[in-house]
ROSE-4610 file (N, C-alpha, C; in Angstrom, 1 decimal, always signed):
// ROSE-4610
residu = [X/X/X/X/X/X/X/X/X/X/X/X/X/X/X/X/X/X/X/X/X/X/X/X/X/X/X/X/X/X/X/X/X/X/X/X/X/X/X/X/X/X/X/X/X/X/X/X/X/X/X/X/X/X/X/X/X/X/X/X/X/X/X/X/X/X/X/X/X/X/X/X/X/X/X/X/X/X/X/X/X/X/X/X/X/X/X/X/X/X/X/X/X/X/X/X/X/X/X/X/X/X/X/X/X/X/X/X/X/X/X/X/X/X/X/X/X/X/X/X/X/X/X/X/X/X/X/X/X/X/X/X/X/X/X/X/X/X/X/X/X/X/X/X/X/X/X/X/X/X/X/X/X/X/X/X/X/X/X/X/X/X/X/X/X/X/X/X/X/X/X/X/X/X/X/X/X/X/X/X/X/X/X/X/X/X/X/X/X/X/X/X/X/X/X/X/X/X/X/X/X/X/X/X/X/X/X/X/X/X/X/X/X/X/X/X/X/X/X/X/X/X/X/X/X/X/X/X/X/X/X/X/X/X/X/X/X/X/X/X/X/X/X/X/X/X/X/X/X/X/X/X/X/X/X/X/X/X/X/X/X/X/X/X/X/X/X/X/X/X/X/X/X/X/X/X/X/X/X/X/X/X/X/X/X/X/X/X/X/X/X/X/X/X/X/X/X/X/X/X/X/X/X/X/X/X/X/X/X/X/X/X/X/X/X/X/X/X/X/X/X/X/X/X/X/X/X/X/X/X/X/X/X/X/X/X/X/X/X/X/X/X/X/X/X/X/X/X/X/X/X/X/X/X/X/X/X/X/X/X/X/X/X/X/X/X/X/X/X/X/X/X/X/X/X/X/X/X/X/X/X/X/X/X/X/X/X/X/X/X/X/X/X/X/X/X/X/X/X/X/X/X/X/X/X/X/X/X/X/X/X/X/X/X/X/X/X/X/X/X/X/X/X/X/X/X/X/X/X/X/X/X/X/X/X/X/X/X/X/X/X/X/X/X/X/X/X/X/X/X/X/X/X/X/X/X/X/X/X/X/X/X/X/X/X/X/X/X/X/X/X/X/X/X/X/X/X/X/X/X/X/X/X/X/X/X/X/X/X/X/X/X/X/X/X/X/X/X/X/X/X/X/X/X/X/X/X/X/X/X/X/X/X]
num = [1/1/1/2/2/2/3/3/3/4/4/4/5/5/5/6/6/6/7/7/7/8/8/8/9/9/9/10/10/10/11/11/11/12/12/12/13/13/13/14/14/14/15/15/15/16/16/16/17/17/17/18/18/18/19/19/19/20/20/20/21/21/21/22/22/22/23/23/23/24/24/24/25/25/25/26/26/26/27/27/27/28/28/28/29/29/29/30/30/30/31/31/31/32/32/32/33/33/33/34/34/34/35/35/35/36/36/36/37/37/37/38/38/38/39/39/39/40/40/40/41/41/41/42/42/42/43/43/43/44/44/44/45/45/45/46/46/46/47/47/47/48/48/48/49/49/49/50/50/50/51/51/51/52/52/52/53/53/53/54/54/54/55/55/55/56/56/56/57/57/57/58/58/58/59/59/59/60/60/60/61/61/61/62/62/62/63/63/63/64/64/64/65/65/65/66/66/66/67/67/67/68/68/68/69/69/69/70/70/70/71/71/71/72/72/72/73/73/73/74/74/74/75/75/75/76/76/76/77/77/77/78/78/78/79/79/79/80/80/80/81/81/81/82/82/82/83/83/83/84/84/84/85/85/85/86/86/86/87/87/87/88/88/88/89/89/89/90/90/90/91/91/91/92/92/92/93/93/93/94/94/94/95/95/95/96/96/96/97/97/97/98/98/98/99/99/99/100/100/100/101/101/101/102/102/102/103/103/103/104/104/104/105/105/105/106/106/106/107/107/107/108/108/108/109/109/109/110/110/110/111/111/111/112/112/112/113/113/113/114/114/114/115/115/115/116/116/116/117/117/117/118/118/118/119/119/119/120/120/120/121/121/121/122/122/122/123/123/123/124/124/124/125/125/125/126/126/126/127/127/127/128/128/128/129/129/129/130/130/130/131/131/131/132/132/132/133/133/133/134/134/134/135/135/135/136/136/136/137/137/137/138/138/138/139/139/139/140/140/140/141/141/141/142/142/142/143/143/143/144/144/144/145/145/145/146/146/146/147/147/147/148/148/148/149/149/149/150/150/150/151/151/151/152/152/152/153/153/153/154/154/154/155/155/155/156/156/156/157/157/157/158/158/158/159/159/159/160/160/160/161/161/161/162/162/162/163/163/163/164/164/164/165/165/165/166/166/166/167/167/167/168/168/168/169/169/169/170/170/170/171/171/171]
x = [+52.9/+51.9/+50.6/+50.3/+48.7/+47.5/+46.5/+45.5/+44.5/+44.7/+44.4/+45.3/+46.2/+47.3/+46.9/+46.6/+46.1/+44.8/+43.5/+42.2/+42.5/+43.5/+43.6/+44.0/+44.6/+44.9/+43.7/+42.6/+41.7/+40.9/+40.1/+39.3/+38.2/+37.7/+36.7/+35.6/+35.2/+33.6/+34.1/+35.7/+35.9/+36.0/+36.2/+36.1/+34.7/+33.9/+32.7/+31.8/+32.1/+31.6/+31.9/+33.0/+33.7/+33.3/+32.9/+32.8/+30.8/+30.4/+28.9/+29.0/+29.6/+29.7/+30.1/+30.7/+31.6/+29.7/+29.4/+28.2/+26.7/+27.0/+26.0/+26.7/+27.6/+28.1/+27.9/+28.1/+27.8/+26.2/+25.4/+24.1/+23.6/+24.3/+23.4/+23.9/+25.2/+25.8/+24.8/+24.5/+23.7/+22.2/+21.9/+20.4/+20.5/+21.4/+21.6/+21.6/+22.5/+23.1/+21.6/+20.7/+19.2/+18.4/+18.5/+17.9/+17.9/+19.3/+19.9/+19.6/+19.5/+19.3/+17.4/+16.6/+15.3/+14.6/+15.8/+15.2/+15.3/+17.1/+17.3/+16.6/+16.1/+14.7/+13.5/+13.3/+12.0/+12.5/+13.5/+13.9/+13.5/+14.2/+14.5/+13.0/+12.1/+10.8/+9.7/+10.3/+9.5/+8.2/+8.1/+7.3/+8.0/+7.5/+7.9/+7.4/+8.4/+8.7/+7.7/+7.7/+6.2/+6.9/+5.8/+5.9/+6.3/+6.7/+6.9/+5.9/+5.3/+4.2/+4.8/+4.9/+5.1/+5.7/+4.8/+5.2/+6.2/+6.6/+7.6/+8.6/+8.8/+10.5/+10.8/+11.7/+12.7/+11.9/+11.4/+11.0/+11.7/+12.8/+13.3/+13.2/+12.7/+12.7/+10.8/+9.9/+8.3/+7.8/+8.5/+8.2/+8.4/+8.9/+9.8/+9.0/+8.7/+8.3/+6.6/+6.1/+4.4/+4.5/+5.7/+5.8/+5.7/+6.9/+6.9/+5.4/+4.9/+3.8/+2.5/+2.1/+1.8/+1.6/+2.8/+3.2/+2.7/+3.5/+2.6/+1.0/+0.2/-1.4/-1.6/-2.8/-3.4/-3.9/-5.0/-5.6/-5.1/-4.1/-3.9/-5.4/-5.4/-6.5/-7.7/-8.4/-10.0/-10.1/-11.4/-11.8/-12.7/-13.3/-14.5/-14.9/-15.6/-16.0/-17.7/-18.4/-19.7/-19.6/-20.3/-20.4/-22.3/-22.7/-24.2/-24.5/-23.4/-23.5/-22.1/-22.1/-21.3/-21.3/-19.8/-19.7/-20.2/-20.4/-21.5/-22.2/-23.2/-25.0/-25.1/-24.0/-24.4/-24.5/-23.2/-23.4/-24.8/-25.0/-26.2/-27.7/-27.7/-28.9/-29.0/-28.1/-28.0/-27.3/-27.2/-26.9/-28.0/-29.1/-29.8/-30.1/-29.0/-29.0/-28.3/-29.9/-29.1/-27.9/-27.4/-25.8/-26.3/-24.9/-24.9/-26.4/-26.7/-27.2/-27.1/-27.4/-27.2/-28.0/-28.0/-28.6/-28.8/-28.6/-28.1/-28.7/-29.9/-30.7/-30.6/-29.9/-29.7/-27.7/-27.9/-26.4/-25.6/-24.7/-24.0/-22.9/-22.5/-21.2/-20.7/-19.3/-18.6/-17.2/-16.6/-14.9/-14.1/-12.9/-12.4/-10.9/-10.3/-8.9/-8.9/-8.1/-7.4/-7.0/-7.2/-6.3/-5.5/-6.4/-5.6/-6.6/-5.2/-5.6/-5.8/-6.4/-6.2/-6.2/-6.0/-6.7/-6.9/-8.0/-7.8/-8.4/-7.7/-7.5/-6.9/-7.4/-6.4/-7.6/-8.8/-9.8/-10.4/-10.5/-11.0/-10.1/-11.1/-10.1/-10.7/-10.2/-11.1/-9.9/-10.6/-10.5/-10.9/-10.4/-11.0/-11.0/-11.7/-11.9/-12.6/-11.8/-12.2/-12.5/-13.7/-14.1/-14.8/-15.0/-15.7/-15.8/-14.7/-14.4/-14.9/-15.5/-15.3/-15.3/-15.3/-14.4/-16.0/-15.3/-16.3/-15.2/-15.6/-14.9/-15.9/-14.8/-15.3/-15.1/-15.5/-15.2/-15.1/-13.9/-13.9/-14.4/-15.2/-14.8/-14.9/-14.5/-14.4/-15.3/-16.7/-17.8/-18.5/-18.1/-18.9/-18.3/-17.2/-16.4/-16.5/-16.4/-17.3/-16.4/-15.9/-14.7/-13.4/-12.8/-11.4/-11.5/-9.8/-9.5/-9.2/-10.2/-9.7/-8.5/-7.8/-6.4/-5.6/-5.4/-5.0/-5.5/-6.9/-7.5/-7.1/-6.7/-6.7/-4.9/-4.5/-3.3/-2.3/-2.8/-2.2/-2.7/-3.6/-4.3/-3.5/-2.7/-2.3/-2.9/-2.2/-3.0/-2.2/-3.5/-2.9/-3.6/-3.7/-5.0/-6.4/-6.7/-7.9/-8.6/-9.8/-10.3/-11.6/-12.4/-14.3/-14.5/-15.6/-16.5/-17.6/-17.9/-19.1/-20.1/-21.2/-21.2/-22.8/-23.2/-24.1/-23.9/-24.7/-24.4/-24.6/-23.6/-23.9/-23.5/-23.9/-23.5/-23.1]
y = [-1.9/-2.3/-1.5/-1.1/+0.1/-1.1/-0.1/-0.5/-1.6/-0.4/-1.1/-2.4/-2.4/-3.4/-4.7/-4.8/-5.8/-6.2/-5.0/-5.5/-6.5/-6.3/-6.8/-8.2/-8.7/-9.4/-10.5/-9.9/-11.1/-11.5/-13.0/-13.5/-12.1/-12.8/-11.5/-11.8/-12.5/-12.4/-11.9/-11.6/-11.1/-9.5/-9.5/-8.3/-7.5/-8.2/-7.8/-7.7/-8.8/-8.6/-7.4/-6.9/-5.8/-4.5/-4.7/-3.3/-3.2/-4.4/-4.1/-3.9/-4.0/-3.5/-2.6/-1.8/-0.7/+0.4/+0.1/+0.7/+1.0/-0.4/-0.2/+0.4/+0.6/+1.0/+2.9/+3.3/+4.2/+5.1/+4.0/+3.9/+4.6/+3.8/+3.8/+4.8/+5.7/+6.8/+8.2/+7.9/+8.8/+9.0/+7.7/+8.0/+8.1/+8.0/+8.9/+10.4/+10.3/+12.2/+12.6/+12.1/+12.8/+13.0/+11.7/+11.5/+12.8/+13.2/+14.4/+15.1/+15.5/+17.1/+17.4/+16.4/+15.8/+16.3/+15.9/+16.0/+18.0/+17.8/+19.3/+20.4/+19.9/+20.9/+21.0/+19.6/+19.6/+20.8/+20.5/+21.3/+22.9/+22.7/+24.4/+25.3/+24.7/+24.6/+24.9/+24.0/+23.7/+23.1/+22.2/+20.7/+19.9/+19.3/+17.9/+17.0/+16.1/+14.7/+13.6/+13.4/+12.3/+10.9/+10.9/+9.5/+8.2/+7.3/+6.0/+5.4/+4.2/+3.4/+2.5/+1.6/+0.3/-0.5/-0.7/-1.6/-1.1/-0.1/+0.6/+0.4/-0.2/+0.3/-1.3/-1.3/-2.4/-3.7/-5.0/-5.7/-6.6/-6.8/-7.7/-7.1/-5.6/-4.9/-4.8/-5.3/-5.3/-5.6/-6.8/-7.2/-6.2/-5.7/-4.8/-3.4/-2.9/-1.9/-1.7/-3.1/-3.0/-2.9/-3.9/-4.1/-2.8/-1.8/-0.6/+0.4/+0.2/+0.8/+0.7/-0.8/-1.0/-0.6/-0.6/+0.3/+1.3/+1.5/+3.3/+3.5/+3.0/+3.0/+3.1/+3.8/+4.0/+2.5/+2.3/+0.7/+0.0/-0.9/-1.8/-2.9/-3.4/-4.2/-4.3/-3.4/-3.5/-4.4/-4.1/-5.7/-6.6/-5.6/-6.7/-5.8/-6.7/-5.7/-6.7/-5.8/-6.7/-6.7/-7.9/-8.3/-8.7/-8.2/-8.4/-9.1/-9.2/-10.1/-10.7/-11.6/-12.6/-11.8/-11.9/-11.7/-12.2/-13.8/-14.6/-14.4/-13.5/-14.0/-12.3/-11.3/-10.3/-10.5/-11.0/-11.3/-11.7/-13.1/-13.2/-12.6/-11.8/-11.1/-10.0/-9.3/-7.8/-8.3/-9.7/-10.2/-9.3/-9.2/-8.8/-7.0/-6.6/-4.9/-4.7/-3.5/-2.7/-2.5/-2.1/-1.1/+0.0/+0.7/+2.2/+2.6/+1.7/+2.3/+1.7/+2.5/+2.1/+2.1/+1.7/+1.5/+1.7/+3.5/+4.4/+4.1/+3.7/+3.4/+2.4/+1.1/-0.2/-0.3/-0.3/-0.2/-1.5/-1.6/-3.3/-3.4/-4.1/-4.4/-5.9/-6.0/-6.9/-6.7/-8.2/-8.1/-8.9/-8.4/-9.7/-9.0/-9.9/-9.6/-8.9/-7.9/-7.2/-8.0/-8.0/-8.8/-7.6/-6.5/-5.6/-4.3/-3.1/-1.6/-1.1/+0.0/+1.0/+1.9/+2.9/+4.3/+4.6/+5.8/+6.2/+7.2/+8.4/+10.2/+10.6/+11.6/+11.6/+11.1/+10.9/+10.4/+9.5/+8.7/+7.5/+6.3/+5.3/+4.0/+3.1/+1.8/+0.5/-0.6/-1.3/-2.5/-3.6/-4.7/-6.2/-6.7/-7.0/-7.4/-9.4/-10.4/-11.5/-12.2/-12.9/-13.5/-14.7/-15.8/-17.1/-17.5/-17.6/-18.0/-17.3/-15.7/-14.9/-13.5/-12.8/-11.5/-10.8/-9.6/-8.4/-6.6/-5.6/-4.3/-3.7/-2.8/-2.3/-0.5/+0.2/+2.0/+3.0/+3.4/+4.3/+6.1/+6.9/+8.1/+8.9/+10.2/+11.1/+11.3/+11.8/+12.4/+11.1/+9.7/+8.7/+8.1/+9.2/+8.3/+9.3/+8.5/+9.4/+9.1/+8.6/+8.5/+8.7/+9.9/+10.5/+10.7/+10.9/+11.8/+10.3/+10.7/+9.9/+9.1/+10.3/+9.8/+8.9/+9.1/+8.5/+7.6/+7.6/+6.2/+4.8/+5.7/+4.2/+4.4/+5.2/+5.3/+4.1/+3.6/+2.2/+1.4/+1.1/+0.0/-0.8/-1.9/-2.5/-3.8/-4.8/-6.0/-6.8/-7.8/-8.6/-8.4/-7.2/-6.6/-7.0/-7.1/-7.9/-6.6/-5.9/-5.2/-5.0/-4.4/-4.3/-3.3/-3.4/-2.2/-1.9/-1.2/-0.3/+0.8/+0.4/+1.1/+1.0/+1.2/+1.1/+0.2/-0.7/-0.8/-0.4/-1.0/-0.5/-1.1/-0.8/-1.8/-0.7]
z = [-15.7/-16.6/-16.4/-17.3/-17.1/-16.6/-16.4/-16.3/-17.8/-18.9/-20.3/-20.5/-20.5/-20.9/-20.0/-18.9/-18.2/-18.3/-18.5/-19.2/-20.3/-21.6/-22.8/-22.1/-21.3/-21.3/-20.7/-20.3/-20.0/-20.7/-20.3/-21.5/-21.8/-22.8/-23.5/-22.5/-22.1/-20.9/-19.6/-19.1/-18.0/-18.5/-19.7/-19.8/-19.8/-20.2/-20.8/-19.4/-18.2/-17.1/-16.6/-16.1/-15.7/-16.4/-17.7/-18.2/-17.7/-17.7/-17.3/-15.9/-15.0/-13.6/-13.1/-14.2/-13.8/-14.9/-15.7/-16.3/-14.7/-14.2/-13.2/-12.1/-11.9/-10.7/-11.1/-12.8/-13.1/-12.9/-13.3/-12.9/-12.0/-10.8/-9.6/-8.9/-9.1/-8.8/-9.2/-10.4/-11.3/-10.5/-10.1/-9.6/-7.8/-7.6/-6.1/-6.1/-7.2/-7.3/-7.3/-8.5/-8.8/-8.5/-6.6/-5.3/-5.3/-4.6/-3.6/-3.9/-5.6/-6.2/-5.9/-6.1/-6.1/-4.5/-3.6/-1.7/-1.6/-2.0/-2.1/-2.5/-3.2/-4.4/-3.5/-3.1/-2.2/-1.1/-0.2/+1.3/+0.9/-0.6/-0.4/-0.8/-1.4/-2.0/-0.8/+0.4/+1.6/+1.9/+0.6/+0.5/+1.5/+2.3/+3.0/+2.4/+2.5/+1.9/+1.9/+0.4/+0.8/+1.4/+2.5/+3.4/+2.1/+2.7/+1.9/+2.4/+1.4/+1.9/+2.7/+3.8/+3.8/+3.3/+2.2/+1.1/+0.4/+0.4/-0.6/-0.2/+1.2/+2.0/+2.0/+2.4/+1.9/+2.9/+1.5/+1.9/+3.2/+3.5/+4.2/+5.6/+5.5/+7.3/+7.3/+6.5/+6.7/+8.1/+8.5/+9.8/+10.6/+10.8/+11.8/+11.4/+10.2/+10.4/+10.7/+10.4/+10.8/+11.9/+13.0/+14.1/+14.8/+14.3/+15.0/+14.9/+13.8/+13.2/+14.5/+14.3/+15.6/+16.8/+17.1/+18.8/+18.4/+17.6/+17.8/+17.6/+17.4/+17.4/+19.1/+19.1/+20.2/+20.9/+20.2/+20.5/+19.6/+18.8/+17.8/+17.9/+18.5/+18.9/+20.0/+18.8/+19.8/+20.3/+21.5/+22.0/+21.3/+21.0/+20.1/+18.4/+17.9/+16.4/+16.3/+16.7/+16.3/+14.9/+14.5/+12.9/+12.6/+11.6/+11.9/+10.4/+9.8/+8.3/+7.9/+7.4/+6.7/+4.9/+4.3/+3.3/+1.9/+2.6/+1.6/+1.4/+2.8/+3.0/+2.2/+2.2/+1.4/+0.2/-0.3/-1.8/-2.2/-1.7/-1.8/-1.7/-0.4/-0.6/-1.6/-2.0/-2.8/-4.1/-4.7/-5.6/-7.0/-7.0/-7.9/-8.2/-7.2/-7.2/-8.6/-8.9/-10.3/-10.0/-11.3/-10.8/-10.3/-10.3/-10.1/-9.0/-7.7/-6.6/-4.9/-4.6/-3.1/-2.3/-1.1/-0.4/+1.4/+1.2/+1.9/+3.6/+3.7/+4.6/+5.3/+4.8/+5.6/+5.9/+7.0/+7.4/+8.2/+7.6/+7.7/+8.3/+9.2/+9.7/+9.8/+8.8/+8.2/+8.6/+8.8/+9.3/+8.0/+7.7/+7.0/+6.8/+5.5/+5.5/+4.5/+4.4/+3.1/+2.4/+1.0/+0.0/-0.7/-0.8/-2.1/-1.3/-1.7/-1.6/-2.2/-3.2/-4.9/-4.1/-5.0/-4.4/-5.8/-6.1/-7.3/-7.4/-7.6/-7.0/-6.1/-5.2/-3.8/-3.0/-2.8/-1.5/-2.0/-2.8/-3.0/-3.3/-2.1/-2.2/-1.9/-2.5/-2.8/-1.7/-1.7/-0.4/-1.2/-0.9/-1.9/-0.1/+0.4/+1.8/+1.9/+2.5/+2.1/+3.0/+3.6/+4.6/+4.3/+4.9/+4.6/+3.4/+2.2/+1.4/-0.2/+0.8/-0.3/-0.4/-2.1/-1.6/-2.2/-1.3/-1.6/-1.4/-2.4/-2.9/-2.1/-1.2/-0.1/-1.0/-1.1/-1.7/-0.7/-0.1/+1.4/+0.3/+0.7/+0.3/+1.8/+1.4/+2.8/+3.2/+2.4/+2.7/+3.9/+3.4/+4.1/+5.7/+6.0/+7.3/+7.8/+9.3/+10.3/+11.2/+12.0/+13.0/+12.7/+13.6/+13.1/+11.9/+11.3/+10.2/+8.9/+7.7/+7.1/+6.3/+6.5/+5.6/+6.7/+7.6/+8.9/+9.0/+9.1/+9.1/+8.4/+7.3/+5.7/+5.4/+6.0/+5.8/+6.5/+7.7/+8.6/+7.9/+6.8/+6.9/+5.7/+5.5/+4.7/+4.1/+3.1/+2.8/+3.9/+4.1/+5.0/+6.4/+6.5/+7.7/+8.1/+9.1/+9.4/+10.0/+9.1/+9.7/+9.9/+10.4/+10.1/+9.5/+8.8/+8.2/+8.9/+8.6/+8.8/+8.1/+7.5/+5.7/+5.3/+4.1/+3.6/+2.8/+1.4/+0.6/-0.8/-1.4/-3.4/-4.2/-5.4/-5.9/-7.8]
């Protein structure tokens, strides 16, 4: 008995299952092959491979790979982070700043958690940073960081991170 001749013989939703699994099974063959051709192109080109974020690699190993991430840092955890303002008492004081200026001369240091990362270009990146019950958008550019290399810098840094700033303000 063939192959067809035995399909025919099953209900119509076992068929219908079977032909959609054998469609994804087609699928996912297709988008591996276009991986390979995709890495291959890169190798022979002699671009290296862009890094994966973190977040990008398979949720169920996250633990394990911040874990490892970690280790590898020089200091993971400083000893101390002086803090000389609260995220409230900023809001509040610089609540009435025009837009579009800053305030290049008074220099602030704040700690809190990541909620969310942007980037938007290749060197500018925004921070939603949340502490004592509220949030404040942190704007990293190159010109303005001064210890080590920036990409490195903001490159470990995920949501969920408890980190300090150190900055001017703007608004």
């Amino acid at each position: 008995m063939s192959e067809a001749a035995a399909m025919d013989k099953l209900p119509a939703a076992e068929r219908k299952k079977l032909k959609k699994e054998a469609e994804a099974k087609a699928r996912d063959a297709e988008k591996e092959k276009k991986k390979a051709e995709q890495s291959a192109q890169q190798e022979a080109s002699g671009a290296k491979p862009k890094e994966k974020d973190v977040e990008e690699l398979d949720p169920t190993k996250y633990r394990e790979n911040r874990m490892a991430m970690v280790k590898s840092l020089k200091d993971p955890y400083p000893h101390k982070w002086a803090v000389d303002a609260s995220i409230p008492a900023l809001i509040e004081k610089y609540k009435d700043m025009p837009a579009e200026t800053h305030e290049v001369g008074t220099v602030v240091t704040i700690a809190g958690r990541v909620k969310n990362k942007r980037t938007q270009g290749v060197s500018l990146l925004f921070y939603d940073l949340f502490a004592d019950g509220a949030r404040i958008q942190i704007m990293c550019q190159p010109q303005n960081h001064e210890v080590g290399d920036f990409k490195e810098s903001h490159a470990i840094l995920n949501r969920g991170d408890i980190i300090g700033i150190r900055g001017f303000v703007g608004k």
